[in-house]
N, C-alpha and C positions, 0 to 999 in steps of 0.2 A: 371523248374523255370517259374513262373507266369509272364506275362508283367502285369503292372500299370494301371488301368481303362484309358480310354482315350487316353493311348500310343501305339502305332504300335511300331515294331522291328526294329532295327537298325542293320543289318548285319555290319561286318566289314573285308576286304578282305585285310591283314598284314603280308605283305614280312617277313621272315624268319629273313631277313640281315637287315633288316632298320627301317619298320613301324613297328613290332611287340616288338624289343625290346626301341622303342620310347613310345608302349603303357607301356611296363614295365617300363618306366622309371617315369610315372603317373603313375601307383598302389605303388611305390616304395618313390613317394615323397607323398603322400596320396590324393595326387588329385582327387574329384571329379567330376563326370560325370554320364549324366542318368543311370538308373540301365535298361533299357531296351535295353541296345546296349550288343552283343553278335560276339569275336572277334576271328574269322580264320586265326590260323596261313598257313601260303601258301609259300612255294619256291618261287613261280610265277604266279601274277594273269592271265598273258598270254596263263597261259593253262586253263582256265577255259572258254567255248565254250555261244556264245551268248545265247544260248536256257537259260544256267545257270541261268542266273539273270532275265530272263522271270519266269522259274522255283519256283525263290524264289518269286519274287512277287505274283506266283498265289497262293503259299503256306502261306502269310499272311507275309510274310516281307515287312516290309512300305517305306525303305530304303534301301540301299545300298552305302559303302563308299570304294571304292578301296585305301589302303593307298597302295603306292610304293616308290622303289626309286629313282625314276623320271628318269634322263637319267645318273643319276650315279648306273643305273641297274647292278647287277655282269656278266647277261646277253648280250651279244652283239644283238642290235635288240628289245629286246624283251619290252622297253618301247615303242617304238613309233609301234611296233605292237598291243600291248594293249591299244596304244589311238586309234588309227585303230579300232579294237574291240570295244571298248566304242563307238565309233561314230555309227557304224553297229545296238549296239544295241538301241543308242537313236531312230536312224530311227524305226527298232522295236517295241520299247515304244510308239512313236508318232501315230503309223499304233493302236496299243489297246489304243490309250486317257490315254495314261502312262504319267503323266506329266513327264518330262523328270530330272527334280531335285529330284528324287529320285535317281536318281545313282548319283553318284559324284567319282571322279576319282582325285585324291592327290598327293602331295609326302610329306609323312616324313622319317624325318632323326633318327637317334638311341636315341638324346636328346630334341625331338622336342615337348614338355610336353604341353608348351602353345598352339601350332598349334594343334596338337593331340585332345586335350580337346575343341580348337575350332569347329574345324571341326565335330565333333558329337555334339555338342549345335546348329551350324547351322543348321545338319540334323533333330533334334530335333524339330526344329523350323518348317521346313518346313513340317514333317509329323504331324505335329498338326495344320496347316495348312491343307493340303491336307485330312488329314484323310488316312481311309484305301486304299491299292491301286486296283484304279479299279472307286473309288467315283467319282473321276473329271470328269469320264467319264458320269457316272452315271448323274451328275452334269449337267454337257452341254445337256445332251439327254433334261433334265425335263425341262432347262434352254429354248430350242430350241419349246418343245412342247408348253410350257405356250404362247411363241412367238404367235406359230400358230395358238394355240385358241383362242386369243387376236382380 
């Protein structure tokens, strides 16, 4: 499946028990949302290791949206270990000029249709902003040189 000229990928990381069947509940009431977003169902995004989400951004995903079910996890622990995680790898991000809104960390619930389609219109937003990841980085260097030969 092609992405859209001009569009980066929107991963989507969709608890089992809560955000995955909240994205069904948008494909079900026929709600649109970009066609560039591509959604992982997951047990628990707590098991998924920081390298992961470095991983996919070096592999051309522009975004990342962790949906969970906040601290009404089936999990005991495991959401505020996974904000833990997110925090680890913004530091991460920030160490490679990863703007750090590319990952985004959520919660939805099994009906949460509006919030759901929110939240990737926002991501939307910001990787058309940002561009591909890795640019910003790109950005500041040239941003920084022009400075100097100035």
């Amino acid at each position: 499946m092609g992405t859209p000229a001009g569009q980066g990928k929107i991963l989507i990381l969709a608890t089992e028990s809560c955000a995955y069947p909240g994205a069904d509940a948008v494909g079900q009431a026929h709600i649109t949302y970009p066609a560039n977003t591509y959604i992982l169902k997951v047990k628990a995004p707590v098991l998924f290791p920081e390298r992961f989400y470095l991983d996919c951004f070096d592999k051309g995903i522009s975004g990342i949206i962790v949906m969970s079910c906040g601290v009404e996890c089936p999990y005991e622990g495991a959401y505020e270990a996974l904000a833990k995680r997110i925090d680890r790898v913004y530091q991460l991000m920030k160490e490679r000029g990863l703007d750090i809104r590319r990952l985004r960390l959520t919660s939805i619930c099994t009906v949460c249709t509006r919030a759901f389609v929110n939240e990737v219109k926002q991501m939307q937003e910001v990787i058309r902003e940002l561009g591909l990841p890795g640019s910003e980085a790109r950005d500041r260097l040239e941003a920084s040189e022009l400075a100097e030969s100035a």
